[in-house]
C-alpha positions in Angstrom: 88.8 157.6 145.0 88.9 161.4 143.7 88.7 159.9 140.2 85.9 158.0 140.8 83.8 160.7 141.9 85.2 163.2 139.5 83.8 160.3 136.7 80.3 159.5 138.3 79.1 163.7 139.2 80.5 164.1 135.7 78.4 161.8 133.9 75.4 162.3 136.9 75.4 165.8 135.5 75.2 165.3 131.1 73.5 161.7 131.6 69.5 161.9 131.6 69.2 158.3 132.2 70.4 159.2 135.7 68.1 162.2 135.9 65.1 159.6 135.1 66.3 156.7 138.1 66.6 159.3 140.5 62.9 161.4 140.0 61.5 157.5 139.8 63.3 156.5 143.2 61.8 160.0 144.6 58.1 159.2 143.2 57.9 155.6 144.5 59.5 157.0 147.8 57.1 159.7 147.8 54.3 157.1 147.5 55.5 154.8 150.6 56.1 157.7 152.7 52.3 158.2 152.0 51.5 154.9 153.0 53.9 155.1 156.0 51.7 158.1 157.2 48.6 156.9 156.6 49.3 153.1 157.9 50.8 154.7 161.6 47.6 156.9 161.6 45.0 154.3 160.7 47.1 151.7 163.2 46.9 153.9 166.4 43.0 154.6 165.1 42.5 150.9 165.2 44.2 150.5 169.2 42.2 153.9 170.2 39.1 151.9 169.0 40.1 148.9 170.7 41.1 150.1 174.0 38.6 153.6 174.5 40.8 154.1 177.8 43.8 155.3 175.5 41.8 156.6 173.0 41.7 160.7 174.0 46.0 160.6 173.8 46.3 157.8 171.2 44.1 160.1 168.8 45.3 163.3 169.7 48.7 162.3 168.6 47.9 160.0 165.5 48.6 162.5 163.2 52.2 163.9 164.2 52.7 160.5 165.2 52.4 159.0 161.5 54.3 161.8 159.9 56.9 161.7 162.1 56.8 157.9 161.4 57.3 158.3 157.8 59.4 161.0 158.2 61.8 159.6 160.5 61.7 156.1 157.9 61.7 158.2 154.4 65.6 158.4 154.6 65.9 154.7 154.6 63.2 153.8 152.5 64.6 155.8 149.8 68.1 154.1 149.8 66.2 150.7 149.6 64.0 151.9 146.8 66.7 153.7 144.7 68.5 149.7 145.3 65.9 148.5 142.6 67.3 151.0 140.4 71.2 150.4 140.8 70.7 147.4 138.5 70.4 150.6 135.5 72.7 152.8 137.2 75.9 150.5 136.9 74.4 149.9 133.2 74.8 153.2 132.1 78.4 153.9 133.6 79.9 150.2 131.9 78.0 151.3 128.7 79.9 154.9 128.8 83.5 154.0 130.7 84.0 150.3 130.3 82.2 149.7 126.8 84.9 147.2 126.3 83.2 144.6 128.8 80.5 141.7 128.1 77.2 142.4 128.8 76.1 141.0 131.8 73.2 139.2 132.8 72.3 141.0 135.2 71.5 140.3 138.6 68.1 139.0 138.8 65.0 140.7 140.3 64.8 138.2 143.5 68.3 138.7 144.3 67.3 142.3 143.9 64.6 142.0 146.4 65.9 139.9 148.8 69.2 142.5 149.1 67.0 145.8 149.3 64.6 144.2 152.0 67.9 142.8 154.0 69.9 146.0 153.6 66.7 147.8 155.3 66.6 145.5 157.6 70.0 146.2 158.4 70.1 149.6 158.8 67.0 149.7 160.7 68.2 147.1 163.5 71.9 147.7 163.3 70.9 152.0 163.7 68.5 150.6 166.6 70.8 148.8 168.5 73.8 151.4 168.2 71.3 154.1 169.3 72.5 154.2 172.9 76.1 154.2 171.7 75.3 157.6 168.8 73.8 159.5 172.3 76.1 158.6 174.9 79.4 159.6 172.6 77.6 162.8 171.5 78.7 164.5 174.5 82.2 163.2 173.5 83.1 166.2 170.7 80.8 164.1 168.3 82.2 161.1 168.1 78.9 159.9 168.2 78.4 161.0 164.5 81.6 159.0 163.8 80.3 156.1 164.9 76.9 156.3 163.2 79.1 157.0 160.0 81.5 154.2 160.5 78.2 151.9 161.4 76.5 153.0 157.9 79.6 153.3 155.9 80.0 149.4 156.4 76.8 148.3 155.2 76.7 150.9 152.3 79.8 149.9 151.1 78.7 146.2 151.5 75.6 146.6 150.1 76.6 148.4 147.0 80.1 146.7 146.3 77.8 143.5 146.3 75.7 144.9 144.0 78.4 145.7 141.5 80.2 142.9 141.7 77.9 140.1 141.5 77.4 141.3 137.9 80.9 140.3 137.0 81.8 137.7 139.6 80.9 134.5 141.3 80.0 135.0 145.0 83.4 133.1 145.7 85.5 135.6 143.5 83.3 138.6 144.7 83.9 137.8 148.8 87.6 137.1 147.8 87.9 140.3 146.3 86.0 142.6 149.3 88.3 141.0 151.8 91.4 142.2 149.8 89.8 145.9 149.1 88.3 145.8 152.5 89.1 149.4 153.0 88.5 150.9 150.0 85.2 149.8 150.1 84.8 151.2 153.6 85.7 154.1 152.8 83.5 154.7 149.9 80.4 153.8 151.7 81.4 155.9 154.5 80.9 158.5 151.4 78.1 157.8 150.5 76.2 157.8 153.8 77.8 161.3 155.0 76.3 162.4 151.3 72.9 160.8 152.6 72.8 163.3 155.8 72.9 166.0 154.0 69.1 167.7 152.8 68.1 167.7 149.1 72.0 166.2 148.5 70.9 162.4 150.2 68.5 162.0 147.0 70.9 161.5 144.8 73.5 159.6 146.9 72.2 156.3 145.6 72.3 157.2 142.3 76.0 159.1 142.9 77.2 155.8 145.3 76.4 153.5 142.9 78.2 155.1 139.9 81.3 155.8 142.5 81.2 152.2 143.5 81.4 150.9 139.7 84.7 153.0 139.1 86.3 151.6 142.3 85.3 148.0 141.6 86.6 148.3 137.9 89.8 150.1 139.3 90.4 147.7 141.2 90.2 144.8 138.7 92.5 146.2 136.2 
């Protein structure tokens, strides 16, 4: 596990390529947190219009109430932007630590698609539903954190083991393989969403998980 990070921040910090994914994850974010914004605030304009009664309190709040919309969303919409990206991400670390393998064709933009738009999907509804759970074990020295950590550690690691290893195996192979490295895998996506709590830092844990995720796969093959 150490060595894989060790490999990934070390090539995160001399590789520009990686640079480049993560500045384009952060504009395209940028851009759909826009929209978030600007869709809550037109949305409640739209009800206040519809229904005057609600109107003085529905408009009063349509501002704060579309930032904090986008704001509260931007974390997740992120991680399934950067997704689009990963594709280039596990690229550059084969092409400098495993130059010895086939090129790969790639996993193809659908299955791209369809993965980022389930894995937000996921997180939204799973987070939702294990909301009561994170508030009522706060009060029990944290463990509330642990859980939402274990909860997103188990679709991150999912989601981005799949991601790696449907370049280099059939779905059969790939499922076969997670069920033997179960925990491995856990435990690097429990990585990588503690790195995406933290300010500034959560940025570049897509970029940073991915590259971590393609050293443990790999290690794990040979």
């Amino acid at each position: 596990m150490f060595q894989a990070v060790r490999k990934a921040v070390q090539q995160f910090l001399t590789d520009p390529r990686l640079w480049r994914l993560v500045a384009g994850s952060v504009l395209i974010s940028l851009l759909g947190f826009v929209g978030l914004w600007w869709g809550v605030r037109e949305g409640v304009a739209w009800v206040a219009g519809h229904w005057p009664k609600y109107a003085g309190w529905l408009k009063w709040g349509q501002g704060a109430l579309g930032f904090l919309t986008a704001l509260l969303l931007f974390p997740t919409l992120f991680l399934v932007v950067a997704s689009f990206f990963q594709e280039a991400v596990a690229d550059a670390v084969e092409a400098r630590y495993y130059p010895e393998l086939p090129p790969t064709d790639g996993v193809p933009l659908r299955t791209l698609l369809f993965a980022g738009g389930r894995f937000f999907l996921l997180l939204v509804a799973v987070n939702l539903a294990a909301l009561p759970f994170y508030v009522a074990l706060l009060w029990a020295a944290g463990s509330g954190a642990l859980l939402m950590l274990a909860v997103n550690g188990l679709l991150t690691g999912r989601e981005y083991y799949e991601i790696v290893a449907l370049r280099r195996l059939t779905r059969q192979d790939m499922d076969a393989s997670r069920r033997k490295n179960r925990w491995g895998y856990f435990v690097t996506g429990v990585g990588i969403a503690a790195l995406g709590l933290v300010p500034v830092l959560n940025l570049l844990a897509p970029v940073l998980g991915i590259a971590v995720m393609v050293h443990r796969f790999h290690g794990r093959r040979m």
